[in-house]
C-alpha positions in Angstrom: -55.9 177.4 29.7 -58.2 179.0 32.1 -56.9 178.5 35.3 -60.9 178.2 36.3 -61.8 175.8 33.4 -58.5 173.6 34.8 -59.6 173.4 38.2 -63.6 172.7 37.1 -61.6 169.8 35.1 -59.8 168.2 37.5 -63.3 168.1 40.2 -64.7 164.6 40.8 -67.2 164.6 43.5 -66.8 161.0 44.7 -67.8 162.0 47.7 -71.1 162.1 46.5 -73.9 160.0 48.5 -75.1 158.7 44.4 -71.3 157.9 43.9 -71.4 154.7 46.6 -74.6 153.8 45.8 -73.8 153.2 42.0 -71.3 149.9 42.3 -73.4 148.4 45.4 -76.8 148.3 42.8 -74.1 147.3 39.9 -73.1 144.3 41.9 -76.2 143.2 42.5 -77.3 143.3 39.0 -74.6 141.6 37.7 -75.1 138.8 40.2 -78.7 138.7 39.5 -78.0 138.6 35.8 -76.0 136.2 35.8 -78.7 133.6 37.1 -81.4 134.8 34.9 -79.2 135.2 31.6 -78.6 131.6 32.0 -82.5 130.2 33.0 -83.9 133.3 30.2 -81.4 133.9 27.8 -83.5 135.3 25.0 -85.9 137.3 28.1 -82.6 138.7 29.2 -79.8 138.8 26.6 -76.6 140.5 27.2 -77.6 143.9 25.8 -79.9 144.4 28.6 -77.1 144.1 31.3 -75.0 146.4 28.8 -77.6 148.9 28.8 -78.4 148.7 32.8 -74.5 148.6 33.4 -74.4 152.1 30.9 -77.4 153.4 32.5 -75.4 153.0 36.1 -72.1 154.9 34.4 -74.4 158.2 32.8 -75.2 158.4 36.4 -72.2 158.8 37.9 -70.8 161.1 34.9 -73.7 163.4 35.3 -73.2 163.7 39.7 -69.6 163.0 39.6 -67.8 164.3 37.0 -66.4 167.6 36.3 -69.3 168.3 34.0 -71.0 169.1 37.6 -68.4 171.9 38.3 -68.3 172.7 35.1 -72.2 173.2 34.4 -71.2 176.4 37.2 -69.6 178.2 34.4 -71.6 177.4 31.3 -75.2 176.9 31.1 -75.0 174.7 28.1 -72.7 172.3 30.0 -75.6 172.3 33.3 -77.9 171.7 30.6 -76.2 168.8 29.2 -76.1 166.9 32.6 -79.7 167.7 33.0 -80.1 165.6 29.4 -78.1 162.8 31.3 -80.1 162.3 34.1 -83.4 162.9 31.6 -83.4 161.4 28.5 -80.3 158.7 28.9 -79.7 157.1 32.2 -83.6 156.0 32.7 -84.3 154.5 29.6 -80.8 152.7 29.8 -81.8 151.7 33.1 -85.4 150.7 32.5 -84.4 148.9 29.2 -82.0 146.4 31.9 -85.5 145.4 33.2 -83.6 145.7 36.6 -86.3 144.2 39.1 -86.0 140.5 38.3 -82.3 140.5 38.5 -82.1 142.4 41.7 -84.8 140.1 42.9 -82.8 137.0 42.1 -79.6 138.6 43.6 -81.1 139.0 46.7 -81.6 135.9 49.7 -84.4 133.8 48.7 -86.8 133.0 51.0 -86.9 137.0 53.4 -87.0 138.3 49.6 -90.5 136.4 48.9 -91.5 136.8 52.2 -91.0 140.7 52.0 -93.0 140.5 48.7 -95.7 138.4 49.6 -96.3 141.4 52.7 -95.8 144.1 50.3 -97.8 142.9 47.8 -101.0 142.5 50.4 -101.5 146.1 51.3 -104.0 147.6 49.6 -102.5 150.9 50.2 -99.1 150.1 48.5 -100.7 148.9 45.3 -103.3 151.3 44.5 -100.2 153.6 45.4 -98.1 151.8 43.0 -101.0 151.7 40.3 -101.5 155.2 40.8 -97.8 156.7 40.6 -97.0 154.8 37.4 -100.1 155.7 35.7 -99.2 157.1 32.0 -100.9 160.1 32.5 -99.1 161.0 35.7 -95.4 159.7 35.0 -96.3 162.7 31.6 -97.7 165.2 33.8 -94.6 164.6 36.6 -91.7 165.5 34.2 -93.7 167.8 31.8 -94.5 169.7 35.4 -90.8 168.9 36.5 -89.1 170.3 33.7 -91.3 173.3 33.6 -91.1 174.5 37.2 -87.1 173.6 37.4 -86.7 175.9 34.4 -88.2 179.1 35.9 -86.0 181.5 36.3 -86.2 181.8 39.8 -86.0 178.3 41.0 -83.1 177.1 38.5 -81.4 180.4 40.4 -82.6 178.7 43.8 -80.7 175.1 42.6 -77.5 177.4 41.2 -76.7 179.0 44.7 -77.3 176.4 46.9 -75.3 172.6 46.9 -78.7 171.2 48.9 -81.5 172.4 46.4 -79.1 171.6 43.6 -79.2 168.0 44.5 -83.0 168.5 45.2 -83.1 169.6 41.4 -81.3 166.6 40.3 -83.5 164.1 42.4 -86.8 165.6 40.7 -85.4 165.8 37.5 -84.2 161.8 37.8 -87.1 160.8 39.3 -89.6 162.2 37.0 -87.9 160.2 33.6 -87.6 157.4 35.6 -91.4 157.6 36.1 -91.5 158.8 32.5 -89.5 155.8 31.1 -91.8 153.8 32.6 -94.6 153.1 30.5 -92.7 153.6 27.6 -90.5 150.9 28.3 -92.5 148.6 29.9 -91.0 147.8 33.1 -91.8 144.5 34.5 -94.1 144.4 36.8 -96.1 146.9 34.7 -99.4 146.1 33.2 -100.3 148.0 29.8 -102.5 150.8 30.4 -103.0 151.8 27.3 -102.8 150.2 24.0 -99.4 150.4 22.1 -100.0 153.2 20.2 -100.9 155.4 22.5 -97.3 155.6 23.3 -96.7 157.7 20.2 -98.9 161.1 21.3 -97.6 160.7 24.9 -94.1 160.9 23.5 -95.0 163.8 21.0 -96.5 166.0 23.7 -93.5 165.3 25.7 -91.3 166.5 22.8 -93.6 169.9 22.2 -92.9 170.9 26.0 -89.0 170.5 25.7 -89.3 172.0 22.3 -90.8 175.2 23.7 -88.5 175.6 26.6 -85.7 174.9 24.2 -86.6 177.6 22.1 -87.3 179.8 24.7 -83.3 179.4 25.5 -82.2 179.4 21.9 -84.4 182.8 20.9 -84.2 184.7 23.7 -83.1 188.3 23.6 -81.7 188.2 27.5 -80.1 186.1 29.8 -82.5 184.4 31.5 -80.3 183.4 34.3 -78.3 185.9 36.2 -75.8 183.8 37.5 -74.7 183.6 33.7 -74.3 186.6 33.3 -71.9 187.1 36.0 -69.7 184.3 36.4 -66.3 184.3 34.7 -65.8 183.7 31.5 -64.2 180.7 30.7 -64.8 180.5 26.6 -64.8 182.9 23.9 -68.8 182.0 24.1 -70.9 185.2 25.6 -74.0 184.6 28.4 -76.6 184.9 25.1 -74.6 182.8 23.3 -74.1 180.6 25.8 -77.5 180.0 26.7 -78.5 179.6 22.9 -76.3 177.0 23.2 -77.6 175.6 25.8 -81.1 175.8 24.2 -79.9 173.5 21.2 -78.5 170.7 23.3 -82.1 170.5 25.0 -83.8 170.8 21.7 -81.8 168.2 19.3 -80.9 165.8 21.4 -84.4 166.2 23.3 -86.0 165.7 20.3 -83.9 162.7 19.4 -84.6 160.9 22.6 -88.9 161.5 22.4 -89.0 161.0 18.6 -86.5 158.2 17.7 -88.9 155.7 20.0 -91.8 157.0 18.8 -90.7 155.9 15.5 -89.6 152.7 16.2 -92.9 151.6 18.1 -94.9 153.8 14.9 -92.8 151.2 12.6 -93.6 148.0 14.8 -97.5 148.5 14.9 -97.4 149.2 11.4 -95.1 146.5 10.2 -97.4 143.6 11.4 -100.0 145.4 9.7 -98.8 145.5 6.4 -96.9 141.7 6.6 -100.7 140.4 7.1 -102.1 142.2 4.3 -99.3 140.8 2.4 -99.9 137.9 2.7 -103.6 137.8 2.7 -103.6 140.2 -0.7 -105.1 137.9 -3.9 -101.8 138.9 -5.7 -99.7 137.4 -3.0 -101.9 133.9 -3.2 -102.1 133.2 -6.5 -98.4 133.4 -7.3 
């Protein structure tokens, strides 16, 4: 084997500020879930604290794993821990509806008072209203994933640890704002009806589409750094970065279209239960 693919192989950055965080916010779950599984077992079954508790582990995969050195040699690997931190770890973690638990972990009474102070400035909740506003948690990552991708600032992240980490943050941060709406995170309030979900997942899935098949089609390495670093597969820089273009395309798609099938099957599926029942052919049998 390469003796560069071994030693990308054998890196885990557990070093990593993320790394420590991860089992502190883990522990707190789990001993928040634990009280509220048992007062709201069907509000918090045990899938949600497998999907939180999954969430937590893409994380650390993505910043800790050698897929993190190994994303130096092969675009298509750096793109498939962008796709971690994007379109799995935030839903996973927004689908644990986290707040409650960590809430109910936390010491009663400075918790509520915290709350009750937070929850008085008008500043902080017109803030709050405003940064989780559909439009803008669509415009963050569409913007995100655009700018990121440009040649020169995804060359920026590749030469320096700092704005790497920077790229990561911005890319996390966006889907968790992203997620958002889509999931419903308590304390959210509906925005929108239902069903506007759908388009708001679709144009998310035409913007990844197009930079996907910008990767997949183009005639050129787009990023240098490619080009130059050693070869570690029989796979070329084009090739490579075709590649890469795939990974963001299929399993992009997946993770925008899937939902936006299930919530086009649950608006329709009331629908057509009512009309059912209420059809002359169903009420005179």
């Amino acid at each position: 084997m390469n003796p560069l693919l071994t030693d990308a192989l054998h890196s885990w950055d557990v070093d990593h500020a993320v790394v420590w965080f991860l089992p502190i916010v883990a522990l707190a779950y789990l001993r928040g879930f634990s009280r509220v599984h048992v007062q709201m077992p069907v509000r918090f079954p045990l899938w949600r604290l497998a999907s939180f508790i999954g969430g937590l582990l893409v994380v650390f995969v993505a910043v800790a794993s050698p897929l993190d050195a190994l994303g130096e040699l092969l675009l298509s690997l750096h793109m498939t821990q962008h796709m971690l931190l994007i379109m799995v770890a935030p839903p996973l973690l927004w689908l644990g509806q986290p707040f409650i638990p960590l809430l109910r972990a936390s010491p009663p009474r400075p918790t509520k008072r915290a709350l009750a102070r937070l929850l008085t400035i008008p500043v902080l909740c017109s803030a709050g209203d405003g940064l989780t506003h559909p439009v803008v948690c669509w415009i963050a990552l569409a913007a995100t994933t655009i700018v990121w991708h440009l040649p020169a600032l995804y060359e920026l992240a590749l030469h320096s640890e700092a704005w790497h980490d920077v790229q990561h943050a911005c890319f996390f941060t966006a889907a968790l704002l992203f997620w958002w709406p889509v999931v419903r995170v308590w304390p959210s309030r509906d925005r929108w009806p239902r069903w506007a979900a759908i388009p708001y997942l679709v144009g998310a899935d035409l913007i990844n589409t197009a930079l996907s098949a910008t990767l997949s089609f183009s005639n050129h390495v787009l990023y240098a750094t490619y080009a130059s670093v050693p070869r570690v597969t029989s796979l070329s820089p084009l090739d490579d970065q075709s590649l890469a273009g795939v990974i963001m395309w299929v399993p992009g798609s997946i993770a925008f279209l899937l939902p936006a099938i299930v919530l086009t099957m649950q608006l329709v599926q009331p629908r057509a239960r009512r009309a059912l029942i209420e059809s002359p052919s169903w009420t005179s049998q």
